[in-house]
C-alpha positions in Angstrom: 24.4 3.3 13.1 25.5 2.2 16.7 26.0 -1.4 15.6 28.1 -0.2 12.4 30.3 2.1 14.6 30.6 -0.2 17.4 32.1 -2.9 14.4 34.1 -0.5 13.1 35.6 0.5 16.6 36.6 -3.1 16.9 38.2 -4.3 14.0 40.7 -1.4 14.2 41.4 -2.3 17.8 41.9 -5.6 16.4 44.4 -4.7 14.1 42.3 -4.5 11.3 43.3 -1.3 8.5 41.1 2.0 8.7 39.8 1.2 5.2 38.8 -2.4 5.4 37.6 -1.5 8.5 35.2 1.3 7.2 34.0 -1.5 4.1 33.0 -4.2 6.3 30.8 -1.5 8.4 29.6 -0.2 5.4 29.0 -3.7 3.9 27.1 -4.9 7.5 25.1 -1.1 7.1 24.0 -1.8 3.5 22.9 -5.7 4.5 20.8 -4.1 7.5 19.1 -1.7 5.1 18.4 -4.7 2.4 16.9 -7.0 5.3 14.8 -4.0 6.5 13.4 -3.0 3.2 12.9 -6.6 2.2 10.8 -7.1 5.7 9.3 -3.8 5.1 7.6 -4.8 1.4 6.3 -8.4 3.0 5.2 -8.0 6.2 1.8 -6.4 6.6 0.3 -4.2 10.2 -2.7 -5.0 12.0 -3.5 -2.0 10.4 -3.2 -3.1 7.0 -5.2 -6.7 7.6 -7.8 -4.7 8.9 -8.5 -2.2 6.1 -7.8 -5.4 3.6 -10.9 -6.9 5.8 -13.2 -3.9 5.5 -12.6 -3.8 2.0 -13.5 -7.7 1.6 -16.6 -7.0 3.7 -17.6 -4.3 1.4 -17.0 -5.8 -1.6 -18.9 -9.1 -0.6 -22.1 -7.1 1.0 -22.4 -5.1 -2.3 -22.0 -8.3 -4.4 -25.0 -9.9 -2.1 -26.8 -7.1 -2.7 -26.1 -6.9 -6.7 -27.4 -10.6 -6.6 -30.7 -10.2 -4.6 -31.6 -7.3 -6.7 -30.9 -9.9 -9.6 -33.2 -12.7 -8.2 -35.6 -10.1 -7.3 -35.8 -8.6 -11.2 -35.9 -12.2 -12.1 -38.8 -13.1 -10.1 -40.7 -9.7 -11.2 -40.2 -11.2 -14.9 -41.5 -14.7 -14.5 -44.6 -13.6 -12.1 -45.0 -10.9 -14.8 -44.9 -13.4 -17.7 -47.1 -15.6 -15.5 -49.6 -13.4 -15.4 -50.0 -12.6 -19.4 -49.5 -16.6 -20.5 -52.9 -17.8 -21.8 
């Protein structure tokens, strides 16, 4: 609010009325909030690109794992179907 007050200080020194004043620090307030919720919703932490990496990690070491048990269970059937072929 320093920045808002600090405007508002100066446009009234400048001559400027009370009330337009007040909206042009309350306009500058409300644009400094929208830029810092907008920044807020796209930026991501260090934080957040590491728990997005453990999660790919996970996701791709269970998949290997789903697909060697797979080929594994696919093996067993042919040797199995090997083994009973005339």
């Amino acid at each position: 609010m320093q920045i808002e007050s600090e405007l508002y200080s100066a446009l009234l020194d400048a001559g400027v009325s009370k009330e337009k004043a007040e909206r042009v620090a309350d306009a500058l307030s409300k644009s400094i909030d929208q830029r810092y919720e907008a920044h807020s919703t796209m930026l991501a932490t260090k934080s957040d690109i590491e728990a997005l990496r453990a999660d790919v990690f996970k996701a791709l070491t269970d998949q290997t794992w789903k697909l060697a048990g797979i080929v594994l269970a696919g093996m067993a059937f042919v040797v199995a179907a090997l083994r009973f072929a005339p």
